[in-house]
Every structure is written in structure tokens, then in C-alpha cells.
C-alpha positions in Angstrom: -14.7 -24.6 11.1 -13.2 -22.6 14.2 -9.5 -24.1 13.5 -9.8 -22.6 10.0 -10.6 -19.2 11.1 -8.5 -19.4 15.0 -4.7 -21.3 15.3 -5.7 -22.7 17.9 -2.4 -24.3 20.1 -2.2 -27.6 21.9 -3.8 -27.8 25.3 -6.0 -24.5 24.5 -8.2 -22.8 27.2 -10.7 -20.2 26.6 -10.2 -18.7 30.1 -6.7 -17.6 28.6 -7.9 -15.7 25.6 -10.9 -13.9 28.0 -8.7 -13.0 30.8 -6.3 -11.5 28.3 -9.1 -10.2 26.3 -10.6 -8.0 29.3 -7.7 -6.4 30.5 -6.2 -5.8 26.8 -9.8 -4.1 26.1 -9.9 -1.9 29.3 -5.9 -0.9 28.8 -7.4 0.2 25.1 -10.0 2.3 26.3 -7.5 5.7 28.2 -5.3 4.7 25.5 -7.9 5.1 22.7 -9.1 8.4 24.4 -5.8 9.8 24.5 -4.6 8.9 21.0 -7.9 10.0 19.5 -7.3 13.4 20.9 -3.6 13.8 19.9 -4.8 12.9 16.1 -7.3 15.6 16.6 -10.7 14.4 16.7 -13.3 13.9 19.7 -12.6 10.7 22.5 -15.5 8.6 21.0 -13.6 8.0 17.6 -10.7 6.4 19.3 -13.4 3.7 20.5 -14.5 3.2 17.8 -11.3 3.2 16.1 -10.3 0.0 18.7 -13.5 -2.2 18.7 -14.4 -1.7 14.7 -10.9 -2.9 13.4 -10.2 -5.3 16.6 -13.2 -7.2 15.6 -12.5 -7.0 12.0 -9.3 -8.4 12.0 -9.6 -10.6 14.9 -11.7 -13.0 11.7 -9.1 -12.2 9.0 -5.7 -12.9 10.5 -3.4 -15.2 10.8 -1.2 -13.8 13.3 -2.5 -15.0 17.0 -1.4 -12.0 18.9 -1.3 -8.8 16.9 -3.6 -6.0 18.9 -4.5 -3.0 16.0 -6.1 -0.1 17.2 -5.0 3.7 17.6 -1.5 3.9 18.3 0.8 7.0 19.3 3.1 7.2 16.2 -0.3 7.2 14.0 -2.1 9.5 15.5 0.3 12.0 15.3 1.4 11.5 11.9 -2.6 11.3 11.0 -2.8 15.1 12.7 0.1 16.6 10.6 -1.3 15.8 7.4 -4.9 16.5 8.6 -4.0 20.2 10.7 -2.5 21.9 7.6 -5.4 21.8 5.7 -8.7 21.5 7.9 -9.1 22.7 12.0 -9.1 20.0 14.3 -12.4 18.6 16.4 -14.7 19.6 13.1 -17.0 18.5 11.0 -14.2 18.8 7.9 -12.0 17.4 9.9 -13.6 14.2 10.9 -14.6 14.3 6.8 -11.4 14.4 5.7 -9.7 11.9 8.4 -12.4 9.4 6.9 -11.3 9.9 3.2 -7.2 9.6 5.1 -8.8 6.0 6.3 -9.8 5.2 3.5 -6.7 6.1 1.5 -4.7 3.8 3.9 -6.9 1.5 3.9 -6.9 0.5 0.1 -2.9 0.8 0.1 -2.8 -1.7 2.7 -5.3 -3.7 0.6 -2.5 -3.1 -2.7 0.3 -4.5 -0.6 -1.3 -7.5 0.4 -2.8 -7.9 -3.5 0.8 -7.1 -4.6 2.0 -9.6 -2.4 5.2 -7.2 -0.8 4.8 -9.5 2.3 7.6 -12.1 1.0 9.9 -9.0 1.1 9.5 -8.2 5.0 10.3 -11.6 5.8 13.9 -10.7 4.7 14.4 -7.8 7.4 17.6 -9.3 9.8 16.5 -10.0 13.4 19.2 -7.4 14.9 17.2 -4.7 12.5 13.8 -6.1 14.0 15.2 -6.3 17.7 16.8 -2.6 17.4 13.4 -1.1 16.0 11.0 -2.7 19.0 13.8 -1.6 21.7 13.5 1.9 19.8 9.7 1.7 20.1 9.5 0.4 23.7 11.6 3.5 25.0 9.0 5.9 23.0 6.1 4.0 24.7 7.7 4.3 27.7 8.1 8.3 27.3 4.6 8.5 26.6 3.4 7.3 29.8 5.4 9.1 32.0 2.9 12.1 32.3 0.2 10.3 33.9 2.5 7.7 35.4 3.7 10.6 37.8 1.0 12.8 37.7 2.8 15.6 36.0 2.9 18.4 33.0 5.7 17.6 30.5 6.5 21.3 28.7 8.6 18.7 26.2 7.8 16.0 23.9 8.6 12.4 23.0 12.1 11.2 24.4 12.6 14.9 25.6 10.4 13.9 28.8 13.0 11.3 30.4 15.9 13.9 31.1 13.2 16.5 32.0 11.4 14.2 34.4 15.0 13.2 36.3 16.2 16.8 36.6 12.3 17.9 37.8 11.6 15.9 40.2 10.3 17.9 42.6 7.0 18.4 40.4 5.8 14.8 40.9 2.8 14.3 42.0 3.0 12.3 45.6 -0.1 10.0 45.4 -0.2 9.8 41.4 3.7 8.6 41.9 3.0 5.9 44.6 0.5 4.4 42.8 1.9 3.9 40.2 4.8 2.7 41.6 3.3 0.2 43.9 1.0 -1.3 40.9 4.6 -1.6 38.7 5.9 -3.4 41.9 3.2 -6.0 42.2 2.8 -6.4 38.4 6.8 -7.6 38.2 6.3 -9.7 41.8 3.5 -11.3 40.6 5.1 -12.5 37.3 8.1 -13.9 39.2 5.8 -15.3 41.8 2.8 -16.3 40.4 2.9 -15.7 36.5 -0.4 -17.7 36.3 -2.4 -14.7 38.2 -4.6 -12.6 36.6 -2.1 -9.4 38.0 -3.6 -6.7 35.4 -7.0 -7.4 35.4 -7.2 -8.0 39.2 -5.2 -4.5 39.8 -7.1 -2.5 37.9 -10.3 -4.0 39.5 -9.3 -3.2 42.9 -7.8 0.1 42.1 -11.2 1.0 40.4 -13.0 -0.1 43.5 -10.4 1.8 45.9 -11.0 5.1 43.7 -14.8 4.9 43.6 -14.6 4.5 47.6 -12.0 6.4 49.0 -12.5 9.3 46.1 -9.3 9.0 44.6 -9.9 12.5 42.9 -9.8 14.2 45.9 -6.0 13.9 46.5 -5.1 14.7 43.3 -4.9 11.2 41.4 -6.0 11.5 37.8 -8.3 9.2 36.8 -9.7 8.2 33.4 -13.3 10.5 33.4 -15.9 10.7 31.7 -16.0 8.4 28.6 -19.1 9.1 25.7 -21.3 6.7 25.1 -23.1 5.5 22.1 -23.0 3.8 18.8 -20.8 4.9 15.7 -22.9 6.1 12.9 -21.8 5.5 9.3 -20.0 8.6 7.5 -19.9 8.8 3.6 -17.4 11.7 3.2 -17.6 14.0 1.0 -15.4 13.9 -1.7 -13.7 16.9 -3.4 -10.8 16.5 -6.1 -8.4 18.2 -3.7 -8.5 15.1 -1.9 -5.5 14.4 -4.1 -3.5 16.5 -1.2 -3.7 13.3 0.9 -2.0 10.3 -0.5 1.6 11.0 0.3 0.3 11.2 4.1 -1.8 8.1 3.3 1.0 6.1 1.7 3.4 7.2 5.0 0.6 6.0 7.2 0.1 2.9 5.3 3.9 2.3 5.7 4.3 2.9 9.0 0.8 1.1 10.2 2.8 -2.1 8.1 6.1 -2.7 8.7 5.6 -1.9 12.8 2.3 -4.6 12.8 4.4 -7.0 10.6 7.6 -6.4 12.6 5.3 -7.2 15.7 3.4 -10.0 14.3 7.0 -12.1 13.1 8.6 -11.4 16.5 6.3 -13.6 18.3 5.7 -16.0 15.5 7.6 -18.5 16.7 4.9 -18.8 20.0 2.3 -20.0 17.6 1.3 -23.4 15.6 1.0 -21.9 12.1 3.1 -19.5 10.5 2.1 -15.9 9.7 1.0 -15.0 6.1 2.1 -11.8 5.5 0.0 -11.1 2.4 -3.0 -12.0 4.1 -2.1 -9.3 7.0 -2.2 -6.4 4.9 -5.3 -7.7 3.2 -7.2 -8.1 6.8 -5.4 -5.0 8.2 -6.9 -2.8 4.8 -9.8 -4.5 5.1 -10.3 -3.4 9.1 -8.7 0.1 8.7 -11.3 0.5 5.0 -14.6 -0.4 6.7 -14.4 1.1 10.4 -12.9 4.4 8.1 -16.7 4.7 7.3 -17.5 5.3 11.2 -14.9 8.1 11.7 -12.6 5.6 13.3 -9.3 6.9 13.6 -6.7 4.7 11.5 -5.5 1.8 13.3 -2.1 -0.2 13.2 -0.5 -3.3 15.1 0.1 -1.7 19.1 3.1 -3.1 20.6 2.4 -2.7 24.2 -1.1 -4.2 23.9 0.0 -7.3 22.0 3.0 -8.2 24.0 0.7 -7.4 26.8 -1.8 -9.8 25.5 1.0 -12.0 24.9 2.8 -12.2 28.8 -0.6 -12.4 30.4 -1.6 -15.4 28.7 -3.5 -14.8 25.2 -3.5 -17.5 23.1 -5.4 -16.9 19.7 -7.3 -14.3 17.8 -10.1 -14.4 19.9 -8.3 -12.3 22.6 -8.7 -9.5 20.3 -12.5 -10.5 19.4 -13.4 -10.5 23.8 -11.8 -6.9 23.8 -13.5 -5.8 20.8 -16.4 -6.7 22.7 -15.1 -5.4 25.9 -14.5 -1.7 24.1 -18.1 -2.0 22.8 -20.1 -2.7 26.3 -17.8 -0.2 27.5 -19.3 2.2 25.3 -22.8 1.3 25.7 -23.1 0.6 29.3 -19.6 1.1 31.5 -18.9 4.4 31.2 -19.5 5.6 34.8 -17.8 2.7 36.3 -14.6 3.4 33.7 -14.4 7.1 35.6 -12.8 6.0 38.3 -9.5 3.6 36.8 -6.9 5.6 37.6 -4.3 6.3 34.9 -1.5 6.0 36.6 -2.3 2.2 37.1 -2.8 2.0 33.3 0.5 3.4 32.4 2.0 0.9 34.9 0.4 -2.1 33.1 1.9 -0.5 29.9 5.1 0.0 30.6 5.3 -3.4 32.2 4.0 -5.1 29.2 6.4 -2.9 27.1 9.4 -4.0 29.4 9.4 -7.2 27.8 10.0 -5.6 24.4 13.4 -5.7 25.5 15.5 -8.6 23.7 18.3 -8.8 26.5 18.7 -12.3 26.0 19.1 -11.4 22.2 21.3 -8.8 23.2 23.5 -11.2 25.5 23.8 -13.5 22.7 25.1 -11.4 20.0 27.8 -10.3 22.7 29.3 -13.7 23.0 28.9 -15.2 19.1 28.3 -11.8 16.7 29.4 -8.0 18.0 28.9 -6.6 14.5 25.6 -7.8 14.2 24.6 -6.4 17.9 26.2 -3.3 16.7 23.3 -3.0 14.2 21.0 -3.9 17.3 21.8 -0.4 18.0 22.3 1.5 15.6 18.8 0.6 14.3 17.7 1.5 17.9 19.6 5.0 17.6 18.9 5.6 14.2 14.8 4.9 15.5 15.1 7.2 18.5 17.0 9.9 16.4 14.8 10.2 13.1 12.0 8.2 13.6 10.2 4.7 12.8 10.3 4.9 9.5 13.4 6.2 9.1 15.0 4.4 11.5 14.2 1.1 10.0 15.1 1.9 6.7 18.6 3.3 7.9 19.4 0.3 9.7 18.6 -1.9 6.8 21.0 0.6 4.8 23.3 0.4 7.4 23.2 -3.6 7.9 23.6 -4.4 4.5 26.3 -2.2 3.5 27.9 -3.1 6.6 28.2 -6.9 5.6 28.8 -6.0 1.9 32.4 -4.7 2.7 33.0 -6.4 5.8 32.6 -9.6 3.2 34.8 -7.7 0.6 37.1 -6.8 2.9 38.0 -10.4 4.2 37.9 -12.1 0.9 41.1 -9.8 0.5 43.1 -12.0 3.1 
């Protein structure tokens, strides 16, 4: 019954998926709190925006790796449509993000009915590659604040040139932590990639912080996370509504093509294949029914499944232990979550997103294709200039014109 529902590989250990499992599920909870409040809405909906659609999913899929939950790009775009027509952190607000959920949700549900997943599968691997490299350097800029303990007056990429020409605004103790835990998180890999790095440094950080009073030089530390149970919304429902779907159908979009794009790149580390159809069904599916307990939308997270990935997760079930990971959190952790510093977070991200980045793809293409590793980056520009969306669609636009006269060209000669 199990190997219906779970692909489970050869030589499969549980330990792997819980291991994986806790430390995804504790990198989700700052992150959750943090995305929930850039899409406007209090910290306890990005919880339950993580565990609801994590445990959902983690039933329906077929991919073994893909982590949903709230995600940067979403949350934003979720606060545009949102903002212009209802003030954030209220009651209309948290009405009207449910009816957005639900909106996504069913779209989701239409491309999976409509079966649009066949047409994914057609994307080039250099448009793939150059989208994740693009997304890996916007994770990256996101964690730099509380990496190095600092205020960013900029956004997005902006925050790279404005940390290295500010320098002398980084926080000392916020700075070396997070440098040290980057440092043993890459030594540990080379050195003993079987160890539990992520889960073990955050452990002993929290312990450090909760002894030495981390917050008394300056560290920032996670804080207080809300506790208690989601309670289920029925919105109400006004014909305006209408105003909503183009944001919903650009969610829905987005929230897609980055889980798919995520999902097929590490395909080939699994026993069964990916059914794309039956992604958008279970991601609809998770993102419909958690909509109902004000959980922010969800989407595939890249740093949290390639983390899930490199420290050793082998199946679903990774995503079902840190759906159940978020949820004790929620009832019964919260004091002892106080104390993770961020700083050690955003070190565990950005190592996990590092290996986002295809060098030996990239290597490759130098010796046997240059034209096609020129759209490696192009998609990657295109990405970091006019966003995901855009981006993607550009270097498709770009890749297949490209070939269509390069092809012309040389049946000339």
C-alpha cells in the first residue's frame, strides 16, 4: 500500500527522510514567519500555510522531493494584488487572501484536469538551469539581512552592491555566526556528508543562545512564535471578487512552472518518473483546502527542497515529518524556537541554495554547445532583470528563435 502512495528507492531508510524532515521543518518555521508578513497578514498564517499544504501534498505527489509552502516571490506578488484593494493585517484582508487561495487553488486544479503538464516537459534544460541559477541569486539576496545582522534601505538584488560598498554597518556577532555555521555546513559536506550538519548546528546554536543570552550582544534571534490551531474561514464572498483572478491566474503561474521546474530537475534522483498532471492536481488540491484556514498560498520552495535533497531526503514522507514538525512547533515549541538564531538559518539556506548552481552543466555546454550555454544566461539575466515569469518566458522566446535561424541560417551553406 505504502509503495503506491511513497516511491520509495532501493536500500531505503527511514532515518533519512526524518533527519531531513526535522531540519526542513525548523528552516520553514523563520521562513514561514517572514514570508507571511511580507504578504501581509499575521506570523501564524505562514504556519499554517507550511504544515496544511506540506501534509496535503506530501499524500498526493509523485515527485519525492518537492517542499511547497510560502515562498518569497509569492508572497509578494500575493501582497500587490491584495494591498490595492483591502489594508493589510485585517480582518478583510485575511478574507480576501482566502478567496485569492482559493482562486489559485482551482486554476491549479484546471491545469492538472487540462492536462498542460505534457507541455512543461518540453522546456530546454539550459532555459531550466538559467531560471534556478536566476532564483538561487534572489534567495541568496533575501538572506543577507539577517545573515549579517543589518538594515537593507534596498530591495531584492539591490542589497548585494549595497552590502559590499556598506560594510561598515555589519553587525560583528550576527556576521561571525553566520559565517562560522556557513564554514562548517560546506566542511562537513566535504568531510563527512553523512552527518546530520543542519540539524546538529541549529541544535547547538539554540542551546548556546538560551545559555549565553545570545540577545544580549546583538544577535537576532527568531522570537516569539504564536501558538495554536488554525480555525476554518468561509470567506465572504462579494461579486467584486471578480477583481482577483488575473492576480490569481499570475500566482497560479508562477506557484507552477517554479514547483515543476523544481520537481523535473531532480527527477532523475528518483525510481519513478514525475506526473506532471497529477502535480497540479495535488498542488490545487493543498493550496484549495489549507485556503480555508487563512494559509497563505503555497508553491514548490527551492531552497527547502534542494535542502531536503543534499541532506539526505529520500521520499515524500520528508515533507509529511516537517508537516508534523511545523505543527508541534505550533502547539508546544514555541519558547524553545525563541532562541534559533537567524543568522544560522540563513546560513543553512544559502548553503542548500548553493547547490542550485549547475557548474558542471555550465562546464559542459562550454566544451560541446556555447550557444546553448548562452541561453544558460540569458534566461538567468532575463530572470534577474524582469522577473520569474518573465524571465522564463523570454528565454524560451529567445531559445527557440535562436535555433530557428541559426538552423535556417546553416541550411544556406
Amino acid at each position: 500500500m505504502l509503495n503506491k502512495i511513497f516511491n520509495f528507492p532501493n536500500k531505503y531508510s527511514f532515518l533519512d527522510d526524518l533527519l531531513a524532515g526535522i531540519t526542513v521543518g525548523i528552516v520553514t518555521i523563520p521562513q514561514a514567519i517572514a514570508f507571511a508578513i511580507l504578504a501581509g497578514i499575521p506570523p501564524v498564517y505562514g504556519l499554517y500555510g507550511s504544515f496544511i499544504p506540506l501534509l496535503i501534498y506530501g499524500f498526493l505527489s509523485s515527485s519525492n522531493y518537492l517542499n511547497v509552502g510560502p515562498v518569497a516571490i509569492i508572497s509578494i506578488f500575493s501582497f500587490n494584488v491584495l494591498s490595492q484593494n483591502v489594508k493589510p493585517f485585517t480582518t478583510d484582508y485575511i478574507n480576501d487572501l482566502v478567496i485569492l487561495g482559493i482562486m489559485v487553488g482551482l486554476i491549479q486544479l484546471l491545469f492538472g484536469f487540462f492536462g498542460l503538464g505534457k507541455f512543461l516537459r518540453y522546456i530546454p534544460k539550459s532555459i531550466i538551469s538559467g531560471f534556478i541559477q536566476a532564483a538561487a541569486i534572489f534567495i541568496i539576496a533575501s538572506q543577507l539581512s539577517t545573515a549579517f545582522g543589518m538594515e537593507f534601505p534596498v530591495d531584492g538584488l539591490k542589497k548585494i552592491p549595497y552590502l559590499f560598498t556598506h560594510l561598515n554597518e555589519l553587525k560583528f556577532y550576527n556576521t561571525a555566526l553566520f559565517l562560522i555555521s556557513i564554514t562548517f555546513l560546506f566542511l562537513f559536506a566535504i568531510f563527512f556528508p553523512r552527518f546530520p550538519t543542519s540539524i546538529s548546528l541549529v541544535i547547538i546554536t539554540g542551546i548556546l543562545s538560551y545559555e549565553f543570552e545570545f540577545e544580549k550582544y546583538g544577535l537576532l534571534l527568531i522570537g516569539n512564535v504564536p501558538r495554536g490551531l488554525p480555525e476554518l474561514i468561509f470567506p465572504t464572498v462579494k461579486l467584486d471578487a471578480i477583481k482577483y483572478l488575473p492576480g490569481a491566474l499570475g500566482i497560479a503561474v508562477i506557484a507552477t512552472i517554479g514547483s515543476s521546474i523544481m520537481a523535473l530537475k531532480l527527477e532523475p534522483n528518483q525510481p519513478k518518473k514525475i506526473k506532471l498532471n497529477q502535480e497540479y492536481i495535488s498542488l490545487g488540491l493543498a493550496k484549495f483546502i489549507s485556503s480555508f484556514f487563512g494559509s497563505m498560498p503555497s508553491a514548490g520552495s527551492f531552497n527547502r527542497t534542494i535542502l531536503a535533497y543534499k541532506i539526505g531526503g529520500k521520499t515524500q514522507i520528508t515533507s509529511i515529518v516537517s508537516s508534523i514538525i511545523i505543527l508541534f512547533t505550533i502547539l508546544f515549541l514555541t519558547p524553545v524556537i525563541y532562541y534559533l538564531p537567524q543568522s544560522v538559518i540563513s546560513a543553512i539556506i544559502i548553503y542548500s541554495v548553493y547547490f542550485l548552481f549547475d557548474l558542471e552543466l555550465i562546464f559542459k555546454l562550454w566544451k560541446e554547445d556555447k550557444i546553448e550555454l548562452s541561453y544558460v544566461f540569458i534566461t538567468m539575466l532575463f530572470t534577474l532583470l524582469f522577473g520569474l515569469v518573465e524571465g522564463i518566458f523570454l528565454g524560451i522566446l529567445i531559445k527557440y528563435l535562436g535555433d530557428f535561424f541559426l538552423k535556417k541560417n546553416l541550411n544556406l551553406f
